[in-house]
Steps between C-alpha positions, in 0.01 A plus 500: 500500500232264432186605228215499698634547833411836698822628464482501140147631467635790745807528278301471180481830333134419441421557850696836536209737483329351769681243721279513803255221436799249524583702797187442657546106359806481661400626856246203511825328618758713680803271385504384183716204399576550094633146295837662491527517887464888515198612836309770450424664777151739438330658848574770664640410899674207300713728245536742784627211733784357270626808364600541874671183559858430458461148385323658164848611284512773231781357370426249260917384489280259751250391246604111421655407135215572221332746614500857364684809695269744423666845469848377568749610280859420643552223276450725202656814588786402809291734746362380849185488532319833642350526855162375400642231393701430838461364823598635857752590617627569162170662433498742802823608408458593187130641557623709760810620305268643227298632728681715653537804194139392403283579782479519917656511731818590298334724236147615594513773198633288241188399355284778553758722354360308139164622531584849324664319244257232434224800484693703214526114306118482545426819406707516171325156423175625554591838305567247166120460488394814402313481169427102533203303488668166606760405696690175620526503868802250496667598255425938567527502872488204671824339351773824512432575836666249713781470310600864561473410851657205525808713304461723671549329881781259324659843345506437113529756287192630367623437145558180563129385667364392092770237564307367833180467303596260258679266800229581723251264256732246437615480868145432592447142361755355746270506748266347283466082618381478090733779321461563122673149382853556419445834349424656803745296690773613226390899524498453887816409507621710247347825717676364832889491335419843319357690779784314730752617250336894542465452885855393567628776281296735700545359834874562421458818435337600790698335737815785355212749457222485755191625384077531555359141584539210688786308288771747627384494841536145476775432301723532786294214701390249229714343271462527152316210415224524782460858424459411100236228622343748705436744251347236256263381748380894568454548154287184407319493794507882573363570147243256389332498822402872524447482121240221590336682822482845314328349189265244706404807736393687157325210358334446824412834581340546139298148537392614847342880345257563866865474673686700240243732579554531829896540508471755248289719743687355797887440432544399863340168424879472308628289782284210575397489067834395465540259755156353416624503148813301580309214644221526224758477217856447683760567247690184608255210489727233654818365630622201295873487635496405865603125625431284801799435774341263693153304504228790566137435630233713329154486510506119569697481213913391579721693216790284504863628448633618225197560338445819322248724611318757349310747725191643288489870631178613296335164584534578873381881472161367376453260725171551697619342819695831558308762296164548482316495148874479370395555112369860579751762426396678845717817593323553832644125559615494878823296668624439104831304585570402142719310392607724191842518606532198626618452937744407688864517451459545118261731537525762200807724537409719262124533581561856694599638174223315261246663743658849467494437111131417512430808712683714247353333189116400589354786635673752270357270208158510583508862621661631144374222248083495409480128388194388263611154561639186443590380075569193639360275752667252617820642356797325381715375790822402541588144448656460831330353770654631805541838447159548329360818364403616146688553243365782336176672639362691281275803560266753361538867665330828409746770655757608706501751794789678635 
């Protein structure tokens, strides 16, 4: 990555709290040729358009020698890679395999039957504030709450979910396009072999002993490496991203007081916050791993083959040529087709349950927590640049209600 370039400004910590001027740079020209070869790709209908076509791969095994395979692991850890990181058919196969225990047609109740659970969580996290002044919204509430749900669909012990935070961080910087030198590479890989080591041991176990969760209703259908990959890709991309879109809805909410306002009188306006807030502040800013099959024509601009590609998500979301006054935070925003989750065949498999996390955790906050205010603004964020969200948030409150 060159110094100076726009990818490394974007990836430049520097530039975390507030990427969107280069966003807005960038959309001067929809397609973006970097020194290295790499397009950027920036509006909109034009990020829309090639997530939908088949000659844009998410597998970078197609990327030519040289050039880095963001969040692939099978040379490290012997696993193929998951189904984001797949193309049809073997995509569709395995997408609809795991689908099938996770939501409809096959099991309409599956998810929803994790909203009592995820309430008690958020109700025993908001209990431990009783008697504080301050609290950390990351590390207090924000953070523990999608990992009990992503153990909780996967069916790991409850005893063992500490385990899944400490992989859940390290897991992360894989799908970083700058992770944390060799470091980060080295604790990366260290979290894939041990939580591949737990995960085999368990899917084991509940193929003799079938239990709660998906991995025994697919351990019959998946074999043992796909379902291992499977559950690694839930986790990192399961976890950080709700951890992002609950703490950016709180930080947006309390920089935004005249709307907080409002949803605390009106907790119907639940729905389209959220949405609004997830293309305001999308918890994953852009997609760094996807690779061109054959020449593509965009925007006047020809993306040759084999190039890599990387599709700015929260660069399109503010682009004015779709929304109107797109740097307003704007509830009462009609026809908001974000891209938040991304489209098309990859769209976000787990977004059904991220949204029922949000429900459970954002208007419960704000009803039960009286917040004075930010401590800290901007806060610190995380240093990676694709799944982008604080890193702590911390936050002055003066009570607690039942």
């Amino acid at each position: 990555m060159t110094p100076g370039t726009i990818t490394a400004q974007i990836t430049d910590y520097a530039n975390r709290a507030d990427p969107y001027p280069l966003y807005a740079e960038l959309r001067e020209q929809p397609v973006r040729r970097e020194d290295d070869g790499t397009y950027l790709v920036s509006t909109y209908y034009e990020v829309r358009n090639l997530a939908n076509d088949p000659r844009l791969s998410n597998d970078t095994r197609n990327r030519p020698p040289g050039y880095a395979r963001v969040g692939h692991p099978a040379e490290e850890t012997g696993l193929p890679p998951s189904f984001i990181f797949t193309d049809p058919p073997v995509h569709d196969r395995l997408r609809d395999t795991i689908n099938r225990p996770f939501g409809p047609p096959h099991s309409p109740r599956f998810l929803d039957g994790l909203r009592a659970d995820l309430a008690t969580v958020v109700t025993e996290l908001l209990d431990a504030f009783e008697g504080k002044d301050q609290v950390d919204i990351v590390e207090d509430f924000s953070y523990p709450l999608p990992v009990t749900a992503i153990c909780k669909v996967l069916g790991v012990p409850r005893e063992d979910e500490p385990r899944f935070h400490i992989w859940a961080d390290a897991l992360a910087s894989s799908l970083d396009p700058r992770p944390g030198g060799d470091d980060g590479q080295e604790k990366a890989q260290r979290a894939r072999q041990d939580m591949g080591a737990y995960l085999s041991d368990l899917i084991e176990t509940k193929r003799r002993h079938p239990g709660p969760g998906i991995l025994s209703a697919l351990a019959p259908d998946m074999t043992p490496a796909d379902l291992e990959a499977t559950a690694v890709l839930l986790l990192v991309a399961g976890h950080e991203t709700t951890v992002n879109a609950i703490t950016n809805t709180t930080l947006t909410l309390l920089r935004h007081p005249d709307v907080l306002e409002r949803f605390q009188k009106d907790p119907d306006l639940a729905v389209p916050l959220i949405e609004e807030v997830l293309r305001f502040e999308p918890p994953v800013q852009f997609v760094p791993w996807t690779t061109a099959l054959a020449d593509i024509d965009v925007a006047g601009t020809t993306i040759p083959k084999g190039s890599p590609v990387w599709l700015m998500l929260a660069a399109a979301n503010r682009d004015p040529k779709r929304f109107e006054d797109p740097d307003r935070f704007d509830p009462d925003r009609k026809d908001n087709e974000h891209l938040g989750f991304y489209t098309g065949i990859h769209y976000c498999f787990g977004a059904p349950l991220a949204r029922i996390e949000l429900h459970a955790a954002v208007p419960e906050l704000f009803r039960r927590v009286k917040f004075s205010g930010l401590l800290e603004d901007p806060p610190p964020y995380r240093t990676n640049a694709v799944l982008r969200g604080p890193r702590h948030l911390p936050v002055a409150i003066e009570g607690l209600t039942a």
